[in-house]
C-alpha positions as CSV (number, residue, x, y, z in Angstrom):
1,X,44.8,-23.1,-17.0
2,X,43.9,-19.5,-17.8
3,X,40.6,-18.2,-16.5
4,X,38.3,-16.7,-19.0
5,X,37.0,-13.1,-19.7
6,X,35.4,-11.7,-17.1
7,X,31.8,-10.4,-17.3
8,X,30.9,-7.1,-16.3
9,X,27.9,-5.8,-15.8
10,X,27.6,-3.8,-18.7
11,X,28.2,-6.7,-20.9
12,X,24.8,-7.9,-19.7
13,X,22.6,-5.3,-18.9
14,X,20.4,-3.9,-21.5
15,X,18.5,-1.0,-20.0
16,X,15.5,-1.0,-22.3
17,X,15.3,-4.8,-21.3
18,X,16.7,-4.6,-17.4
19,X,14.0,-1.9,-16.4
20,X,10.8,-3.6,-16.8
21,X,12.3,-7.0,-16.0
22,X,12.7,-5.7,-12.5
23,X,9.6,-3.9,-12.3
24,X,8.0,-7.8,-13.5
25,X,10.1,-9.7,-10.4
26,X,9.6,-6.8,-7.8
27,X,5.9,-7.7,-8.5
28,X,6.4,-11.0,-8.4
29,X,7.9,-11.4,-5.0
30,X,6.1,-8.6,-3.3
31,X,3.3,-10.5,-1.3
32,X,1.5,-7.2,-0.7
33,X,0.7,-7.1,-4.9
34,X,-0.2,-11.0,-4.8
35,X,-2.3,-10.7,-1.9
36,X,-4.6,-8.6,-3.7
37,X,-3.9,-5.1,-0.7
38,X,-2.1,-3.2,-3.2
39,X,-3.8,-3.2,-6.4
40,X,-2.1,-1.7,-9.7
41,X,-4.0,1.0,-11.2
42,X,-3.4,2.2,-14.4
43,X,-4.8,5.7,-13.6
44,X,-2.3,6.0,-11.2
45,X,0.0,4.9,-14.0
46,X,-0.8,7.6,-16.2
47,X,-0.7,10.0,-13.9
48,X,3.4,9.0,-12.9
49,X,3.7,9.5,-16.5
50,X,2.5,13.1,-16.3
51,X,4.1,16.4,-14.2
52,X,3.5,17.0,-10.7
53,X,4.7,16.3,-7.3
54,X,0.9,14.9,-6.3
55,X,-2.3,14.0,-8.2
56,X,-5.8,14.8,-7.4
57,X,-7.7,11.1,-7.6
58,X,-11.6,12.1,-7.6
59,X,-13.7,9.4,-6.8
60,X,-17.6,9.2,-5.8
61,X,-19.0,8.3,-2.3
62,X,-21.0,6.1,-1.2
63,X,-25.3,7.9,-1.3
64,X,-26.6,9.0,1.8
65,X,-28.5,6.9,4.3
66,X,-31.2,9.3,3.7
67,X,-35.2,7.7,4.5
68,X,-36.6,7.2,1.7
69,X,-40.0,9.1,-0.2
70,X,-43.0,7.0,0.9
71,X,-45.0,6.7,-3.0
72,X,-48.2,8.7,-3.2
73,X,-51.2,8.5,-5.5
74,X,-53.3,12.0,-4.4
75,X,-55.0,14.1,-7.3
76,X,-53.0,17.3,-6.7
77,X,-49.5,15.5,-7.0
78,X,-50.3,13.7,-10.3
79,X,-51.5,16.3,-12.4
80,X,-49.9,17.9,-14.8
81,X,-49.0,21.5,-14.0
82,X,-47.3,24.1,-15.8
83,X,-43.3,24.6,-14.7
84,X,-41.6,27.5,-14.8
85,X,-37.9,27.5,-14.8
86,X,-38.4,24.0,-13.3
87,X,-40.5,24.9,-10.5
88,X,-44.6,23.7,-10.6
89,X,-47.2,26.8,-10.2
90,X,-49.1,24.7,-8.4
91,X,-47.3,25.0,-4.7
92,X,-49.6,22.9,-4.0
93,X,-47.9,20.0,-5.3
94,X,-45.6,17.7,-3.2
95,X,-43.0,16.5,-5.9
96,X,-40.0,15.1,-4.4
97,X,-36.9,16.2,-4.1
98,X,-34.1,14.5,-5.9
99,X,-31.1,13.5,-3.8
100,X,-27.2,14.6,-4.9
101,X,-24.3,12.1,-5.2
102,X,-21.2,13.2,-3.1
103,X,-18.0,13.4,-4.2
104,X,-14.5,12.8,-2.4
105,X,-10.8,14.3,-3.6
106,X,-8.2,11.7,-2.8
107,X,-4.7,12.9,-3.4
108,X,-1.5,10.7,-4.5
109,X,2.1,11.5,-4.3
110,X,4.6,10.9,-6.3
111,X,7.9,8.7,-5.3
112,X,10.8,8.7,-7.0
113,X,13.9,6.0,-5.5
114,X,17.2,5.0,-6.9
115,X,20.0,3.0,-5.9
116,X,23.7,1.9,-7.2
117,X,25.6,-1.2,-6.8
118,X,29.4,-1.7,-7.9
119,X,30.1,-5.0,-10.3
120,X,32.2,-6.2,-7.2
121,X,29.0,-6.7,-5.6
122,X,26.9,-8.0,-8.8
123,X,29.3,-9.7,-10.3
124,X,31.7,-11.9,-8.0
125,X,29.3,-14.9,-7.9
126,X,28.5,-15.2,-11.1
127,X,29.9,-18.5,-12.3
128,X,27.8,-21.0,-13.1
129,X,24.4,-19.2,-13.5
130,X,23.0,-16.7,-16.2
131,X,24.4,-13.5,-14.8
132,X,21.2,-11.1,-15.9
133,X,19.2,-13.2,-13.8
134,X,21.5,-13.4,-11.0
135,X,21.9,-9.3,-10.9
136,X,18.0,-9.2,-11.6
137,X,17.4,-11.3,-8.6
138,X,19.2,-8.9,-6.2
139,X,18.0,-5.8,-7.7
140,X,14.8,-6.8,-7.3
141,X,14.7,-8.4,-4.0
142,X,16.1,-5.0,-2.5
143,X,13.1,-2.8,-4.4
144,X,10.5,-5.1,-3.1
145,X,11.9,-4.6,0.9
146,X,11.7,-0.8,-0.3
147,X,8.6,-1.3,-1.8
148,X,7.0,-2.7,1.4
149,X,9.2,-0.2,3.8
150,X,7.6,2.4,2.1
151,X,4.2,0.6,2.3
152,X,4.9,0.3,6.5
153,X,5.4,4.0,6.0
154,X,2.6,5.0,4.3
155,X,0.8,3.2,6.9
156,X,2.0,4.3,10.0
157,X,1.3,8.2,8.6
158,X,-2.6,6.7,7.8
159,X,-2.7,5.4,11.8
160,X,-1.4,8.4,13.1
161,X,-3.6,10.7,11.1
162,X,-6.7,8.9,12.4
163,X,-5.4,8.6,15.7
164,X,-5.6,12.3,16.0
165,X,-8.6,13.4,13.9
166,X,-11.0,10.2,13.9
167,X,-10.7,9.0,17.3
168,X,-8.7,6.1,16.1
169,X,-11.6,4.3,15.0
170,X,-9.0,2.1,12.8
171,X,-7.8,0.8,15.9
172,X,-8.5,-1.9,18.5
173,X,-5.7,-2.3,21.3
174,X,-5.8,-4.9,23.8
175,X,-1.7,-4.0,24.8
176,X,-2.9,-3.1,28.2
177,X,-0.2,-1.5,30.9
178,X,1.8,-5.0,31.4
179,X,2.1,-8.0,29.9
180,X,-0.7,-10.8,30.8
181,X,-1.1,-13.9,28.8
182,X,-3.9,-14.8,27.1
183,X,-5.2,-11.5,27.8
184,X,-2.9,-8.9,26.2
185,X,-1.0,-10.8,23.1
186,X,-2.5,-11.5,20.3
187,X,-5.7,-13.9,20.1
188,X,-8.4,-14.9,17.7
189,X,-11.3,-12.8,20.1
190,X,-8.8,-9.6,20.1
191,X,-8.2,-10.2,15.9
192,X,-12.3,-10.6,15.4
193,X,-12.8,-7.3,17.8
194,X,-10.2,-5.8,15.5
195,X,-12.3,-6.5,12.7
196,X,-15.8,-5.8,13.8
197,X,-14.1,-1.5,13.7
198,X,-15.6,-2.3,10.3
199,X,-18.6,-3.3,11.2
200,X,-20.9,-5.5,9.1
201,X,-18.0,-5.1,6.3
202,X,-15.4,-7.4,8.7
203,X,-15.6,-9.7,6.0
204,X,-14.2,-7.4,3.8
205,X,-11.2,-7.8,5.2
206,X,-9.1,-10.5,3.9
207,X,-5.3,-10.6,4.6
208,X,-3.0,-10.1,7.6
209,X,-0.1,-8.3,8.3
210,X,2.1,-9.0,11.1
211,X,5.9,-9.4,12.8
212,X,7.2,-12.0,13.4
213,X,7.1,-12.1,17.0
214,X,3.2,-12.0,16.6
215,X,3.3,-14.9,13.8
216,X,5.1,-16.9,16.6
217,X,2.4,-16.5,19.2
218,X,-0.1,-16.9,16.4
219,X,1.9,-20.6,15.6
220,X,2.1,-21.4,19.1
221,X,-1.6,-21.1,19.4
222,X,-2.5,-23.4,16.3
223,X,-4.0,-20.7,14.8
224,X,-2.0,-21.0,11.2
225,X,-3.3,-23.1,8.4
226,X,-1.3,-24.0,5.2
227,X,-2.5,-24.0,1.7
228,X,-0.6,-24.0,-1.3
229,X,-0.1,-21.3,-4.0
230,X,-2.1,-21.8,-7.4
231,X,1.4,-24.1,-8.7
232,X,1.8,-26.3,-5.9
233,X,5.3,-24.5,-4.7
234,X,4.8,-22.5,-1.4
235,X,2.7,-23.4,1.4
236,X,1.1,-19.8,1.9
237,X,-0.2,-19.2,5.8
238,X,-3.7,-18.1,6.8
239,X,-5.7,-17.1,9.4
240,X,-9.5,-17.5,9.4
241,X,-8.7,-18.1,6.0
242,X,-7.4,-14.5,5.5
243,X,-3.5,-14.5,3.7
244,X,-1.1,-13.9,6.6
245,X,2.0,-11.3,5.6
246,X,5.0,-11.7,7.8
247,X,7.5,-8.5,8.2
248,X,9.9,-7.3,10.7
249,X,9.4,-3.9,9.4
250,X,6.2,-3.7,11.0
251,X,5.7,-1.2,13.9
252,X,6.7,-2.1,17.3
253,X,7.5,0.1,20.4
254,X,9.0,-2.5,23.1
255,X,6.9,-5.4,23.5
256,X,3.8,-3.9,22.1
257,X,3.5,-4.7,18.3
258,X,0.7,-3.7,15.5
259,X,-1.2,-6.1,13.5
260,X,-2.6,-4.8,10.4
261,X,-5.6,-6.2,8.1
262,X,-6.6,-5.0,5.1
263,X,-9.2,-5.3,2.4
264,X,-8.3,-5.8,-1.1
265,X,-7.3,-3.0,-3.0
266,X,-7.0,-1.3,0.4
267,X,-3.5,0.2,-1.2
268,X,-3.7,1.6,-4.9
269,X,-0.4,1.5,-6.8
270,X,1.4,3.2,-9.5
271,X,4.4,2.9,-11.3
272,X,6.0,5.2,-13.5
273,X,9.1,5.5,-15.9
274,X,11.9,7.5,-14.8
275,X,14.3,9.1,-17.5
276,X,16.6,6.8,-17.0
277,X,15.6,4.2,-15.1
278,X,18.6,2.0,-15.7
279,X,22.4,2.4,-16.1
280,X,26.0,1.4,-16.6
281,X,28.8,4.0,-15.3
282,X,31.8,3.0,-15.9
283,X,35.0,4.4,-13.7
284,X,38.0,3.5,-15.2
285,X,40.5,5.0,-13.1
286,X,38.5,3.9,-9.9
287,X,40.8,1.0,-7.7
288,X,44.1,2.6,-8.7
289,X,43.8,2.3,-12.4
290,X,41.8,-1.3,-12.1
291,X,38.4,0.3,-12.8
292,X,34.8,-0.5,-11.8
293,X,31.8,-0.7,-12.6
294,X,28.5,0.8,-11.1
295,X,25.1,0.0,-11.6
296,X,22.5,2.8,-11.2
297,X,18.4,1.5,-10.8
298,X,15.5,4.4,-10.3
299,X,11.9,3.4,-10.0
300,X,9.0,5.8,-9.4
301,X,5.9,4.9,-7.3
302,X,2.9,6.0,-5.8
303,X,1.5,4.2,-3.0
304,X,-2.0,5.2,-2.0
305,X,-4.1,4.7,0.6
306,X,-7.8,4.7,-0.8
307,X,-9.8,7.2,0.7
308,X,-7.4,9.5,1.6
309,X,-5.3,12.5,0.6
310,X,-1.9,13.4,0.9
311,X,-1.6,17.1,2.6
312,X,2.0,16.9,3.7
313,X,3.5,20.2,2.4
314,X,7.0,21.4,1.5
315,X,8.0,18.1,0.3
316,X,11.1,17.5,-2.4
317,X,11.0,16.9,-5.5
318,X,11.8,13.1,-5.1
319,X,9.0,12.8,-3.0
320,X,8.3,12.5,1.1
321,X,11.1,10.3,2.3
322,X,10.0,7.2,4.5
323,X,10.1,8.6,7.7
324,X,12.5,11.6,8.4
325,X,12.8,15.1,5.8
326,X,10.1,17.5,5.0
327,X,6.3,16.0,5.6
328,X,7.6,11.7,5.1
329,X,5.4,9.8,4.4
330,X,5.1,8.3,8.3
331,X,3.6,11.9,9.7
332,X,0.3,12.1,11.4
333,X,0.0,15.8,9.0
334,X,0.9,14.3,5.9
335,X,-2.4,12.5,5.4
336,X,-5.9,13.4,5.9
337,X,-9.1,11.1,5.6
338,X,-11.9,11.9,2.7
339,X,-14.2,9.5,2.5
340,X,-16.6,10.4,4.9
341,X,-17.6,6.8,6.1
342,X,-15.4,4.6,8.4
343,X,-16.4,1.4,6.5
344,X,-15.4,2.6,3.0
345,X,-11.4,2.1,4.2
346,X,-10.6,-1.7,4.1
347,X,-8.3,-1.4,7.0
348,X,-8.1,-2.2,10.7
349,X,-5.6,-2.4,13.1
350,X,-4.4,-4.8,16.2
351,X,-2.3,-3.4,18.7
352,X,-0.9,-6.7,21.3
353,X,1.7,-7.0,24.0
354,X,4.0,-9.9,23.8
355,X,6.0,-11.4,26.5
């Protein structure tokens, strides 16, 4: 019996339909967007949609801690005067003085990815299943693992930067010299001492980030409950009833590994529209004559860390790579903290040693 046609990838892939698709699943399976620590902002949005390698983000910070005016009711302050150019001609006169708002200028960056894939690839395992779906599902699965590399990126550029300008006061590191258990791996004292770097705003904090080493320890130590996701189909992990996010990609050096817990929209996130964000290439003399075809996907991001400002200079057009180039995004000098109090970031970090 004769096989059928075969389907290529351009016999399925509608670019104008593919693009967003992808964008929709990435979304979807990215637990960093469903836990709430990267929150899509359309501002952000816009701004993708605009020129420019980087976008000034101003925001407002939080008033002063100033004492306040104690009220008064004496003759000479109630009267009415006479003002010239806003000042009374009484000097007499205690007025008070009104306070000013302060304001910070965070700065995004703009990232700008691609990838290919050859129909050998896509298309081999097709049978049987709706082929879009089947080469969405890949697609997408591989921009949400970059998605969340560049996220562990972003992140380890944010640490180092404080490590070397704010006394690490992100930080809280029970690692120690050597290994000693119960003492130097992770624990629910060492996560709450984490925590209290944010002061009476701990409970801000309200998902958790760690490898999978650490998520072993945390398991062997009963410290995991289960509930299931709002349709009944995934058991999602917690701890203190924060959402637990596993990843290998986390950072590690030996035995020592980071924990990271974050606030919600700790992580502000664009997306914008390349060019062309999707295409067919067709090679026909590729394979001696037998021809392939090759898949192209682009995205554009911007992953920010609220509250702070990306300095890193020199870097491409595409954007700081993930951790090697000109100013990536992993570099202690690509980032610099603007909002002026340690409690407005919704981040803190855990540093253990595992056996």
């Amino acid at each position: 019996m004769a096989a059928g046609p075969l389907t290529q990838v351009s016999d399925i892939v509608v670019p104008r339909i593919f693009t967003p698709y992808i964008q929709q699943l990435t979304e979807e399976k990215a637990r960093l967007v469903q836990s709430g620590i990267m929150t899509r902002n359309p501002l952000l949005d816009g701004l993708l949609a605009g020129g420019g390698k980087t976008f000034d983000v101003p925001s407002f910070r939080d008033l002063d801690n100033d004492a306040e005016n104690v009220s008064g009711d004496a003759a000479a302050d109630i009267q009415v005067a006479s003002f010239e150019n806003g000042t009374p001609l009484d000097a007499n006169r205690q007025d008070a003085v009104p306070k000013k708002i302060q304001t910070a200028t965070e700065v995004a960056v703009r990232l700008i990815r691609n990838q290919s894939w050859s129909s050998a690839d896509l298309a081999a395992d097709l049978a049987g299943t709706d082929p879009l779906s089947a080469i969405a599902g890949r697609v997408s699965y591989y921009w949400t693992r970059r998605l969340q590399a560049a996220f562990v990126s972003t992140m380890n550029g944010v640490i180092a930067d404080n490590t070397a300008n704010n006394a690490g006061d992100y930080t809280h590191s029970v690692a120690g010299a050597a290994y000693s258990a119960g003492v130097t791996d992770f624990s629910a004292e060492a996560f709450l001492d984490a925590t209290l770097t944010m002061g009476d705003s701990m409970e801000d904090l309200v998902a958790v980030m760690v490898h999978s080493v650490v998520y072993n320890r945390m398991q062997k130590n009963n410290l995991i409950d289960f509930i299931p996701d709002a349709r009944g189909e995934v058991n999602i992990p917690t701890f203190l009833g924060r959402e637990v996010i596993v990843d290998d990609g986390m950072p590690r050096s030996g035995n020592v590994y980071d924990t990271w817990i974050f606030g919600r929209g700790a992580i502000a996130y664009g997306v914008g529209s390349p060019k062309v964000a999707t295409e067919v290439h067709r090679m026909p003399l590729a394979g001696n004559g037998g021809g392939e075809e090759v898949l192209t996907n682009r995205v554009m991001w911007t992953i920010h860390p609220t509250g702070h400002a990306y300095v890193g200079s020199g870097s491409p057009n595409g954007g700081p790579a993930n951790t090697t180039g000109t100013a990536p995004l992993n570099a202690a000098a690509s980032w610099d903290r603007v909002y002026s109090e340690r409690k407005q970031i919704k981040f803190a970090r855990l540093v253990t040693r595992e056996a």
